[in-house]
GUKE-281637 format. One record per residue (C-alpha): residue in one letter; x, y, z. Coordinates in steps of 0.001 Angstrom, whole numbers, padded with zeros to 6 digits, always signed. Example, Ala and Ser with C-alpha at 12.3 -4.5 7.8 and 13.67 -1.06 7.14 Angstrom:
BEGIN
A+012300-004500+007800;S+013670-001060+007140;
***
This chain:
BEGIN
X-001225-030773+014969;X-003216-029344+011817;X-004844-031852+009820;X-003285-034482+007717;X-002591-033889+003570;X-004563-034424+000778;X-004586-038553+000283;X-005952-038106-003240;X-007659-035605-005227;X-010490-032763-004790;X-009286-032336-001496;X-010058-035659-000352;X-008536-037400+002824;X-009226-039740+005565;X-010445-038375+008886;X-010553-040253+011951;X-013907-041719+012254;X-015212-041000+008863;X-014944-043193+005537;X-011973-042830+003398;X-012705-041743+000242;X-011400-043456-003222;X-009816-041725-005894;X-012423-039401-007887;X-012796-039823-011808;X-012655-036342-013663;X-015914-037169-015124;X-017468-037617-011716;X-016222-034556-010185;X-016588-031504-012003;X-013791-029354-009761;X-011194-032388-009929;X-008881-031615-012496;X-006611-033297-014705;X-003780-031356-012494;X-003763-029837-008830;X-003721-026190-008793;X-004419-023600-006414;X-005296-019774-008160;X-002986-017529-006986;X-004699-014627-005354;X-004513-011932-002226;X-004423-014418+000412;X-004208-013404+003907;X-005181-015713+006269;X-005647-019888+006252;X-009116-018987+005877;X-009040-017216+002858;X-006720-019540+001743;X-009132-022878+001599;X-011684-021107+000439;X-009831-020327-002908;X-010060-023704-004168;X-010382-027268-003415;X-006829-027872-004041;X-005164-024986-002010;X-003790-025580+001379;X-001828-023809+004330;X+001191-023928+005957;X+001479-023172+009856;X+004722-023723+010119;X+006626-020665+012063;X+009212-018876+009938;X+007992-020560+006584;X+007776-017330+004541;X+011140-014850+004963;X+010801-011466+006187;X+009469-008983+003915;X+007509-011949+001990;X+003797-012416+001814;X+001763-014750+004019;X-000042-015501+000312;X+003016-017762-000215;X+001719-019799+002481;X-000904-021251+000497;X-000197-023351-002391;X-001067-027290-003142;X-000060-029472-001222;X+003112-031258-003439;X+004228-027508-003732;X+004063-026751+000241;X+005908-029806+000546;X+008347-028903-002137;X+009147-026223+000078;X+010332-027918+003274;X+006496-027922+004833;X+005880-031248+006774;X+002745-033034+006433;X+001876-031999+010163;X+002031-028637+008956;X-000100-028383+006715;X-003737-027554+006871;X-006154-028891+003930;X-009721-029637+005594;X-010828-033170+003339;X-013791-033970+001997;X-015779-036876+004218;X-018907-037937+005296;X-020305-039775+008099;X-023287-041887+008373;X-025804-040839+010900;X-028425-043558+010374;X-027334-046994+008655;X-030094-049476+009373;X-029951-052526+007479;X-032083-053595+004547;X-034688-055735+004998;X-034429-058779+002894;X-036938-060992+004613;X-040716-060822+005278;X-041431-057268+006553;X-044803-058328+008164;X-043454-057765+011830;X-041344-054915+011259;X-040682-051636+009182;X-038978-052844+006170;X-036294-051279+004906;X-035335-050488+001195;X-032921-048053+001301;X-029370-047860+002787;X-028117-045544+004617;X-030967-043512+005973;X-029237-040350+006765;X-025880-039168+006082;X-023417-035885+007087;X-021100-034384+004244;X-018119-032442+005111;X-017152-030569+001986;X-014487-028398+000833;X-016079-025541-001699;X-015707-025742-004828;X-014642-030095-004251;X-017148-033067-004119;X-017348-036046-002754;X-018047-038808-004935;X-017952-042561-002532;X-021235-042261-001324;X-022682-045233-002092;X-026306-045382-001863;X-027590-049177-001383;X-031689-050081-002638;X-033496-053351-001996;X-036456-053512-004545;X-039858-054762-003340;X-038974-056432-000190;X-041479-059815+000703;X-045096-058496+001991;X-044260-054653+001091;X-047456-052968+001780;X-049135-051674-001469;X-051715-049007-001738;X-054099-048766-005325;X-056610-046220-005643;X-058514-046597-009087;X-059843-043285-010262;X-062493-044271-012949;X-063945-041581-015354;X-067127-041667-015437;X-068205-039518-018516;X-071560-041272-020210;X-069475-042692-022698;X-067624-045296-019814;X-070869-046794-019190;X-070336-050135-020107;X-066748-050032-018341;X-068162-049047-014891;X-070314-051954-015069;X-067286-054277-015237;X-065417-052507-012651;X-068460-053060-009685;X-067033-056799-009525;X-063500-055719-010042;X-062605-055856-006023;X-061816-059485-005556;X-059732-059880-008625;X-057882-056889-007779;X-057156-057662-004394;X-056474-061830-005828;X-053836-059857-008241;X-051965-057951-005360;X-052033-060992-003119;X-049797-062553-005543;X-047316-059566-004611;X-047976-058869-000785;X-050260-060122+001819;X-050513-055936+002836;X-052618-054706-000308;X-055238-052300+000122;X-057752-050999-002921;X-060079-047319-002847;X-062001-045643-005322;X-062820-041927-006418;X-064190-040874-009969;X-064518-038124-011916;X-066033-036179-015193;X-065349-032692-015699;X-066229-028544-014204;X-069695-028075-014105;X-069359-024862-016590;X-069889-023977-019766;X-068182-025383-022301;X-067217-028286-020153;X-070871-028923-019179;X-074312-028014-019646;X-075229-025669-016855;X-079184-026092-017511;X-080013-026775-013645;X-082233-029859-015506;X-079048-030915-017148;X-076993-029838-013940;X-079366-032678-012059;X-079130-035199-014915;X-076435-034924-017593;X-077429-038100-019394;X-079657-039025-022116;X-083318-039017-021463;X-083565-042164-021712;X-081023-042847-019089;X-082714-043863-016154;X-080028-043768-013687;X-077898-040733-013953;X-075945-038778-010968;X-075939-035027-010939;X-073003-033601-013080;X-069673-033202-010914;X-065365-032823-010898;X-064017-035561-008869;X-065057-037094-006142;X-063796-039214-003157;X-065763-042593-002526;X-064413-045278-000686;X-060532-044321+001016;X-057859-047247+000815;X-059284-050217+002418;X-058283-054058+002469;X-061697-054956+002068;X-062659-056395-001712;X-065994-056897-000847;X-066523-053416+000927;X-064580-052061-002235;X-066883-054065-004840;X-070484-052628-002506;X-069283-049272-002721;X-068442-049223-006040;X-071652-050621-007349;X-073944-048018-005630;X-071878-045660-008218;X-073826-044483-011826;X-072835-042949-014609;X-072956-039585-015409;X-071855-036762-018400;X-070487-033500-020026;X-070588-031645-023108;X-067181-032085-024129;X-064714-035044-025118;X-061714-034093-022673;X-062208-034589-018910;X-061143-033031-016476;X-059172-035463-015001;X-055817-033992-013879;X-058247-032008-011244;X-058869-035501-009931;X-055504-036768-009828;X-053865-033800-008276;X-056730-034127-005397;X-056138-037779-005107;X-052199-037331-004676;X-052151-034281-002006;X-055324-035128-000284;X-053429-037657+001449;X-054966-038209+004712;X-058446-038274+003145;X-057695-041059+000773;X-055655-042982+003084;X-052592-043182+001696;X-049806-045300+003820;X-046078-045987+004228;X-046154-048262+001062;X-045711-048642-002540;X-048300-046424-003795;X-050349-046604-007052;X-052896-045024-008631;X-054667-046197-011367;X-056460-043465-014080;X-058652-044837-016070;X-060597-043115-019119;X-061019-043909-022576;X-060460-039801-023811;X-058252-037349-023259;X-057941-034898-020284;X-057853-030702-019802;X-054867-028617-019274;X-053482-026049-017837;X-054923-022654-019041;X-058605-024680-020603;X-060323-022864-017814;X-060034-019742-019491;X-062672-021222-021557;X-064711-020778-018654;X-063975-017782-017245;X-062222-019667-014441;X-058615-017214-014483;X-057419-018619-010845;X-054133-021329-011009;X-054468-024600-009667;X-052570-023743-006087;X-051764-028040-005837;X-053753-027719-002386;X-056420-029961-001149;X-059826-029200-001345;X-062312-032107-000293;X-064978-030580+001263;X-067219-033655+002096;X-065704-036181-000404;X-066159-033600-003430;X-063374-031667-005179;X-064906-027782-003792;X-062913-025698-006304;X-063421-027603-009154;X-065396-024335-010621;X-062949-021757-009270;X-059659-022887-010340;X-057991-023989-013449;X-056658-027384-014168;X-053372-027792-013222;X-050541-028163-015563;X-048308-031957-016373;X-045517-030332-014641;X-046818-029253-011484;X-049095-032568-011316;X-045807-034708-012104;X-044041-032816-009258;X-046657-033448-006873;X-047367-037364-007648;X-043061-037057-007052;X-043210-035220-003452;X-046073-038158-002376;X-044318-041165-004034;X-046886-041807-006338;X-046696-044612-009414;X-049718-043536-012077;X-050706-046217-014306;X-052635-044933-017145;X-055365-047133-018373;X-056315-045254-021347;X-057311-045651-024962;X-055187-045723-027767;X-055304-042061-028470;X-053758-041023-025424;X-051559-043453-024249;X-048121-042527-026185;X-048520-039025-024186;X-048682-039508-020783;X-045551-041790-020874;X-043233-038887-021854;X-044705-036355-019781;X-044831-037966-016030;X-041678-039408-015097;X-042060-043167-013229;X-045341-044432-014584;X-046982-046495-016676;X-049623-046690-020037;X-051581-049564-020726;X-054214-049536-023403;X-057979-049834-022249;X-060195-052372-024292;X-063511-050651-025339;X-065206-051928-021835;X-062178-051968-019724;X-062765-055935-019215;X-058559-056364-019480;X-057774-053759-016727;X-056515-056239-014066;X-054172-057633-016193;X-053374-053843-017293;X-052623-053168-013629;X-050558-056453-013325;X-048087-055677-016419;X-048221-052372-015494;X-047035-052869-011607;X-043939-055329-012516;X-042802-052396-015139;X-042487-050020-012358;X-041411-052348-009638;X-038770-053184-012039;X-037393-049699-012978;X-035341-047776-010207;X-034906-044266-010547;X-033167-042675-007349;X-032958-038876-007551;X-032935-035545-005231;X-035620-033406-003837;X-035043-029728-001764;X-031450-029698-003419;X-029887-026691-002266;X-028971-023698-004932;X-025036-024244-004145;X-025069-028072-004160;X-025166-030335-007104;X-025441-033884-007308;X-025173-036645-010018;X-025615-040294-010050;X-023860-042934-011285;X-025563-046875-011434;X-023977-049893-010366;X-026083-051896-012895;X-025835-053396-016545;X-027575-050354-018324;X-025504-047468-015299;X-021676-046345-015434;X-022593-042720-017337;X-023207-040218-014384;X-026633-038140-014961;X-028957-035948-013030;X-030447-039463-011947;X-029661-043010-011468;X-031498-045567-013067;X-031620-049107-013288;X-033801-051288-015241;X-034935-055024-014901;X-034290-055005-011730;X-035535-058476-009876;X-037479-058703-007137;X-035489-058890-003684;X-032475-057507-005579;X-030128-054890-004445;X-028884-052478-007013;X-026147-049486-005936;X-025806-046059-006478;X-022383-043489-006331;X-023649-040516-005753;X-021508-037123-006215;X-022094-033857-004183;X-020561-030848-004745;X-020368-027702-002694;X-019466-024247-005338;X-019076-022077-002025;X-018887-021845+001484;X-022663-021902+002722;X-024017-022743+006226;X-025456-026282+007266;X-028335-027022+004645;X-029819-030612+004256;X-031677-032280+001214;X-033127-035840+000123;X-032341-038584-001966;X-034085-041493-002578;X-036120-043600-005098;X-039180-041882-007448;X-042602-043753-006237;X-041144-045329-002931;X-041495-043651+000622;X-038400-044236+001844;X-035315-040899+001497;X-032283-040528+002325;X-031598-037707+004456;X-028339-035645+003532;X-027084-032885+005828;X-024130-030876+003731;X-021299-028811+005889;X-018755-026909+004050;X-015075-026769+005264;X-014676-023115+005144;X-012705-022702+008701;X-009110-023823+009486;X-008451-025865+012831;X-004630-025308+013465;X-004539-025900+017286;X-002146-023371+018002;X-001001-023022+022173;X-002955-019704+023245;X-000336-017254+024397;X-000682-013600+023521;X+002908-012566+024769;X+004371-015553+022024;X+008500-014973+021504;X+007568-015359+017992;X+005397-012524+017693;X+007931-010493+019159;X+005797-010806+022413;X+003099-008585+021109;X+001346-011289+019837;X-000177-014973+019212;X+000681-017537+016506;X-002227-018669+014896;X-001807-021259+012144;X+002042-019766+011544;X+000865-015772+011265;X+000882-013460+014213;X-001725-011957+015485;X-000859-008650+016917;X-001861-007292+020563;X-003523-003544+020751;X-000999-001292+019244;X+001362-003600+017356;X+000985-004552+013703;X+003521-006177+011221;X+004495-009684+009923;X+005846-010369+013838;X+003965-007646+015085;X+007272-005606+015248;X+005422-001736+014550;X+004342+000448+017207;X+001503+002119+015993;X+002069+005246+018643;X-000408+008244+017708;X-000808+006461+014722;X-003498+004138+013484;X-002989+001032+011829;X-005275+002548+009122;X-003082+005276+008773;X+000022+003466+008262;X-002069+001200+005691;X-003136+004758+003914;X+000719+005714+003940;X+001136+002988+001566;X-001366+003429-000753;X-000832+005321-004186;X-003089+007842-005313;X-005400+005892-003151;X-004691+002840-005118;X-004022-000927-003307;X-001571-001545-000540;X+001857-001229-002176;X+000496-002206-005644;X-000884-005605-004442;X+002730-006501-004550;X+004610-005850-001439;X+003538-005433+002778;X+003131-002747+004612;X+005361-002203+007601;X+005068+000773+009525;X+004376+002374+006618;X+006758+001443+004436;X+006013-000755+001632;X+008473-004100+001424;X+008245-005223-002388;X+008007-009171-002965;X+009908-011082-004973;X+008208-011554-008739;X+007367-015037-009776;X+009218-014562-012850;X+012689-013234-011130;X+011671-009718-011869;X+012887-007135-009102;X+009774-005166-007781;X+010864-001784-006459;X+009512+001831-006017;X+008101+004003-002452;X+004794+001612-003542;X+006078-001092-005270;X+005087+000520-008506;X+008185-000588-010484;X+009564-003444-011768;X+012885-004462-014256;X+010005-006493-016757;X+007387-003839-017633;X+009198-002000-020953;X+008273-002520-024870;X+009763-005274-026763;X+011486-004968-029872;X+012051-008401-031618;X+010905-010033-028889;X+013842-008211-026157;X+013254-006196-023928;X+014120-002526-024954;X+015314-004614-028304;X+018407-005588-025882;X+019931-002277-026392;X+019196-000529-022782;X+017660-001055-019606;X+014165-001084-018493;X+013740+001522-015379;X+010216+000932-014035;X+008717+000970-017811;X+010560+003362-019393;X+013773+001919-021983;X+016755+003687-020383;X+019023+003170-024098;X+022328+002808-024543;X+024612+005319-026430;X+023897+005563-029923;X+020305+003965-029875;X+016875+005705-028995;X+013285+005489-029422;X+010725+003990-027040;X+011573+000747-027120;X+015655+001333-028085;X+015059+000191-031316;X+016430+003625-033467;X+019973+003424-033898;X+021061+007034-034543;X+023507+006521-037497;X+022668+007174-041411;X+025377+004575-042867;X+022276+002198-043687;X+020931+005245-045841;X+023802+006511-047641;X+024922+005441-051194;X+028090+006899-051804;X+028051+010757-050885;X+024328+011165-051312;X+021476+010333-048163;X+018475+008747-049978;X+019540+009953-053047;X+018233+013502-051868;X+014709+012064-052214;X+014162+011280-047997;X+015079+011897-044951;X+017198+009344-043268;X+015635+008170-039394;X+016673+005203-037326;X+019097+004180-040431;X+016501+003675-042724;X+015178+006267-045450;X+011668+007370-045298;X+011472+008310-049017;X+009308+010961-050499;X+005839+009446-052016;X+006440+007050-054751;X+010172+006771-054213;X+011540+002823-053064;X+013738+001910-050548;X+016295+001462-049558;X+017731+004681-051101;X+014944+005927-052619;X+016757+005802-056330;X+013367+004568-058356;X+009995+005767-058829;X+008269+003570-061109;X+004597+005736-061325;X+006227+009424-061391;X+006082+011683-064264;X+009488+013736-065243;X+009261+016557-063514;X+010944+018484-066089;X+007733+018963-068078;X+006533+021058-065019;X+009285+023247-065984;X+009317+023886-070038;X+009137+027819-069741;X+012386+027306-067708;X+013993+025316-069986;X+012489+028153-072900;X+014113+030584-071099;X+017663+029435-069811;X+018109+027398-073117;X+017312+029346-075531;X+016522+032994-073993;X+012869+033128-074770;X+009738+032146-073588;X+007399+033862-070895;X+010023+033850-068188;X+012890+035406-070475;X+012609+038899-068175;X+012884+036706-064510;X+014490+033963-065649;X+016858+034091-063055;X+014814+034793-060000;X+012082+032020-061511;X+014115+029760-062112;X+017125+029524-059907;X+016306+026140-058520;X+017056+024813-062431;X+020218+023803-063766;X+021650+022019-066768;X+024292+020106-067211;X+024780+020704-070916;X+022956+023753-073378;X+020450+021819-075554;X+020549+022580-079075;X+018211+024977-080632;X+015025+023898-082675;X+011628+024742-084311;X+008460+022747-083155;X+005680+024906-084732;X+005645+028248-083468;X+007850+028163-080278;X+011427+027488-079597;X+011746+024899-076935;X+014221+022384-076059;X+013136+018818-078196;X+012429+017236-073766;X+010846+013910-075359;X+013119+012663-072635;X+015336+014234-069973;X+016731+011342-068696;X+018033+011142-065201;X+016795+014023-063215;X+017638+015033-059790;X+015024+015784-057039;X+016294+018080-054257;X+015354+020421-051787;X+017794+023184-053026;X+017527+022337-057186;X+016394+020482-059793;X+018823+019399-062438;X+017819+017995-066016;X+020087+016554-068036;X+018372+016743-071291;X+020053+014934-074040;X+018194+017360-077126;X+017971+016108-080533;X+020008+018129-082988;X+017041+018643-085085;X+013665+018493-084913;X+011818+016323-086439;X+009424+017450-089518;X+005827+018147-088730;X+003054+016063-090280;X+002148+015910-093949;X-001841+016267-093509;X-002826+016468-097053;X-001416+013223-097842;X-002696+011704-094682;X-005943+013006-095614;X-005801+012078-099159;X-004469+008524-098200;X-007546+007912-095937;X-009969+008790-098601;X-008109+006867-101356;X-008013+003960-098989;X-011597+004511-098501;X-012923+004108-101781;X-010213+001685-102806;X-011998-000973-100087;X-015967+000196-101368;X-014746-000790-104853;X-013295-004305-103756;X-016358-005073-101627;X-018177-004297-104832;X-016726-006184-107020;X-016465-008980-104527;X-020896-008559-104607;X-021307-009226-108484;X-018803-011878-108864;X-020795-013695-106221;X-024305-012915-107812;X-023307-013864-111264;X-021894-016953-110110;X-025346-017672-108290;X-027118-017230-111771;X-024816-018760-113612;X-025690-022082-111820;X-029260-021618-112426;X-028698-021070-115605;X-026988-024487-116231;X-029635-026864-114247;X-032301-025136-116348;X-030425-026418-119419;X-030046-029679-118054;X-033889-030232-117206;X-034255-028320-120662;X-032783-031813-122614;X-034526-034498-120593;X-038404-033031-121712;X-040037-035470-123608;X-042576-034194-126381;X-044955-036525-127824;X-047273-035776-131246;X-050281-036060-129398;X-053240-033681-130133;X-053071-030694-127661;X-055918-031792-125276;X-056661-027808-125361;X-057058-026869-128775;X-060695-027614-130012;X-061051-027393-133934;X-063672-024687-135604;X-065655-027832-137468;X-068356-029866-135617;X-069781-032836-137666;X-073653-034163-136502;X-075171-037751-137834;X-078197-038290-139102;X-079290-041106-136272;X-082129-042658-139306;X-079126-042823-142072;X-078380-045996-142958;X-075268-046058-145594;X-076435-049001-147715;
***
């Protein structure tokens, strides 16, 4: 019995003691298409067959395909095999499945006495077909079950300029721990700190300022340092708050820190810190910003951060040999070791870190870091309440996408996520895998970012056919030479064929194959079998007959014309036009005839040549009989000496007029007249005139006289008469318009002329010759 039909799409059915599989939304399932179709290609075997898409499946039956036709017709979709008279119990499609390997339930209890579990299933095995996916596996995720063990590890800068904040942190134990009790009885708090690389420009290397980085009037002051490890995860508050008190300040040169150095050792230094099977956080506090990637050039430091550990006695050794490590690679690692960061930073820096490190938090710092449990508290129910389930160790052929069962889900993405999500609830993920080709047994993880807990995947690909087939190598069907597997024979030593009916004899099967071959082109063309070496052409999937010694011809491949083959007057004979009588050309489409060209006795008007019954005119000539030629000049011009000299008897060509000219002839004799010195026919226009490739005929209606030459000395005389006529009118025009002008003035001078008043006044400038003195002591009596 092969194995059952497709149920649905993608190449999705029900095996027994697997899951049956819904139907798959196109948007889920990149390969499932709007319709099933299987590429038609060289298809040989089942195998090749289901490997050519995730629709495409295989008949076994015995005698489906007739003789002389290609096993390739044995694969097809499944409607189509069935189309065909193929019975579902024929027909070989492996599905799609998966089976669950591990399905412990989730813990929705108190998980003091046992391992709690968040995530559902554990592990999982995918049976896929290439180039399908499977898109029901639902992926189930309890968040923050009661008494979840939590980890915090609080890595403190401690640059000079966090002095005041390390003083509040020495008695920050018990509240932390009094803050996590409120979550889970299972908390446990450590501490490490950092400042920056002891180099230059990060830090003075003066061994006096090496010993105490500080002010001088620091008194306590620890030698400068990178990061160090001081107290691993411990459920201890008070142990937590001694240790941390016994710590002192200390300083650099610069503002950034070097803090991603610290983090990075803090996340893959693992055993050393502590870290558990729990929720894990780590808290990063500073109040500046932090060195990158590619800063250690400043220091001559050219090695990459190799994301190794490298606590050598609590302290960060290669803190002066390699660089700082870049957001990406420190995001990746704090990933791989399901690690939340919260960020308590300072305003400055906070809108960063957010955007750059996937699953974590940013709180601001107050100046002396006095509000950082209730940083750590907001913080922790942000990420507690934000699920993000995605992949790690994905294979190169496998792709996955996610799809949330939540209010803020349904759009499928490179992740799921779900936000607000309470405590103790369950949330669901679909998760889609798909398999682009046939690759051996590879496995990858899925689970949520900052939680422990994965999902192990193992992905097979369906790339074999299981057809069951009796094993008998002597099978009637095979013509005895052979066994039936999944409906095709295959042939015993010395036999080949469809039913293994060819003797090889001396001959090799390669040989026979070669015999077939065309100038050692494909097998028959790719379009028939080889049988003893003999090609046997297939049938075309258009109803074109395939024939030839290699299958090289076909009734289909000649030119069209209009849109017919051979313009439907012949027969195409393996892409040649065989036409019928009275047609030719390549594709038929010349009928030999000139009845399309002629117009009345004459073909093109003796002005083209008539081909296919349609006149190919000379240049400037129209169609269709080449009668008009709206841009040529009469050629008769080209021949005035001829004209001279069969006219009229004169003119250079009067001694060979006849051998010159024999190619012109006139209808009529034009009449005789005198145009200055020669006698010429009057040719201002010939008329009609005949183009041919034996003569050229005017028909030159002449004037009976000519008409008089020119009279120059009246033209000349006119022009200068006409001349002088036009100066005199422009200067008359000139005065009249100047004495007019004066004439005006003329008259408003009058007119101001009678409104002067004179009075009889003395002249105030005439003075008279007489000057008259008085005698001051006079007196007239």
């Amino acid at each position: 019995m092969g194995l059952k039909p497709f149920l649905d799409v993608g190449g999705i059915q029900q095996l027994r003691g697997t899951r049956t599989l819904p139907h798959v939304p196109t948007s889920l399932c990149p390969a499932v298409l709007s319709k099933e179709e299987c590429p038609k290609t060289v298809v040989t075997s089942c195998k090749d067959c289901i490997r050519t898409g995730p629709f495409c499946a295989w008949c076994k039956k015995l005698n489906f395909t007739k003789q002389g036709e290609p096993d390739a017709t044995r694969c097809d979709t499944t409607e189509a095999l069935r189309s065909r008279g193929c019975e579902n119990d024929d027909i070989v499609s492996p599905a799609s499945s998966y089976t669950k390997l591990s399905d412990r339930p989730l813990s929705r209890g108190s998980g003091q006495n046992e391992d709690p579990v968040q995530l559902q299933p554990q592990a999982v095995r995918l049976n896929l077909r290439p180039g399908g996916c499977l898109s029901s596996l639902n992926v189930n995720f309890v968040l923050r079950v009661e008494d979840y063990p939590v980890d915090l590890y609080y890595l403190m800068d401690l640059s000079y300029s966090m002095k005041d904040d390390l003083e509040n942190v020495k008695s920050l134990g018990k509240d932390l721990m009094k803050a996590l009790g409120q979550i889970t009885k299972r908390a446990r708090i450590g501490f490490g700190s950092f400042v920056d690389k002891v180099a230059l420009p990060f830090t003075n290397t003066n061994p006096a300022k090496v010993q105490k980085p500080c002010p001088e009037d620091e008194r306590v002051c620890q030698p400068a340092f990178g990061y160090q490890h001081v107290l691993s995860l411990t459920d201890q508050a008070e142990e937590f708050n001694q240790i941390v008190s016994m710590q002192s300040i200390s300083g650099n040169l610069d503002s950034p820190e070097g803090g991603l150095d610290a983090i990075m050792q803090a996340a893959v230094c693992g055993n050393k810190i502590g870290w558990g099977d729990s929720t894990r956080l780590l808290v990063f506090a500073t109040d500046d910003g932090f060195h990158m990637a590619g800063d250690g050039k400043l220091a001559a430091i050219l090695e990459p951060n190799d994301g190794q550990c490298h606590l050598d006695k609590s302290i960060y050794s290669k803190s002066s040999e390699m660089d700082y490590p870049s957001v990406g690679q420190l995001a990746q690692k704090l990933a791989e070791n399901n690690i939340q960061p919260i960020f308590a930073v300072t305003q400055n820096v906070a809108p960063k870190l957010k955007e750059m490190i996937p699953k974590s938090e940013v709180g601001v710092l107050s100046k002396n870091s006095d509000n950082v449990v209730r940083l750590i508290e907001t913080a922790y129910k942000s990420l507690s309440s934000n699920v993000i389930v995605t992949h790690e160790n994905l294979p190169e052929d496998i792709k996955v996408t996610y799809t949330s069962n939540c209010e803020n889900g349904g759009v499928p993405g490179p992740r799921g996520v779900c936000n607000n999500v309470g405590i103790g609830k369950e949330v669901e993920f679909v998760v889609t895998v798909t398999a682009d080709k046939c690759t051996k047994e590879q496995s990858f993880q899925i689970g949520p970012l900052g939680f422990r807990e994965k999902m192990n995947i193992t992905v097979v690909t369906e790339c074999e056919c299981v057809c069951r087939d009796p094993l008998n190598k002597n099978d009637p069907a095979c013509g005895g030479q052979g066994q039936v597997t999944c409906g095709t024979c295959v042939c015993n030593k010395d036999f080949v064929g469809q039913r293994c009916e060819c003797r090889m004899g001396d001959k090799n099967e390669r040989d026979l194959r070669e015999a077939c071959r065309f100038n050692n082109g494909s097998v028959c063309s790719n379009l028939g079998d080889c049988v003893c070496g003999l090609c046997q052409c297939h049938a075309g999937e258009d109803g074109r007959n395939i024939y030839g010694r290699f299958c090289e011809c076909d009734d289909r491949s000649c030119p069209l014309h209009h849109n017919r083959l051979c313009g439907g007057n012949g027969k195409c004979d393996c892409g040649k036009c065989l036409c019928h009588q009275g047609y030719d050309g390549e594709a038929c489409d010349c009928k030999k005839s000139d009845e399309a060209c002629r117009k009345g006795t004459s073909v093109c008007s003796g002005r083209g040549n008539c081909t296919c019954n349609i006149c190919h005119c000379l240049p400037g000539y129209k169609r269709p009989f080449c009668e008009e030629c709206p841009g040529c000049p009469s050629p008769c011009g080209k021949i005035a000496s001829c004209v001279e000299c069969l006219g009229f008897n004169s003119g250079p060509l009067k001694e060979n007029c006849n051998s010159m000219c024999s190619k012109v002839k006139f209808t009529s004799r034009p009449s005789r007249c005198i145009v200055g010195t020669s006698e010429v026919c009057a040719m201002q226009d010939f008329g009609d005139h005949v183009h041919s490739y034996d003569a050229l005929t005017c028909v030159p209606p002449c004037l009976p006289e000519c008409p008089k030459p020119p009279d120059l000395a009246a033209i000349i005389g006119g022009s200068f008469a006409g001349v002088a006529l036009i100066g005199l009118l422009l200067l008359l025009i000139l005065k009249g318009i100047i004495h007019m002008k004066d004439l005006k003035e003329f008259r408003r001078f009058e007119n101001e002329k009678k409104k002067a008043k004179w009075t009889n006044a003395d002249n105030p400038l005439f003075k008279t010759a007489t000057t008259t003195v008085q005698n001051p002591n006079f007196s007239g009596d």
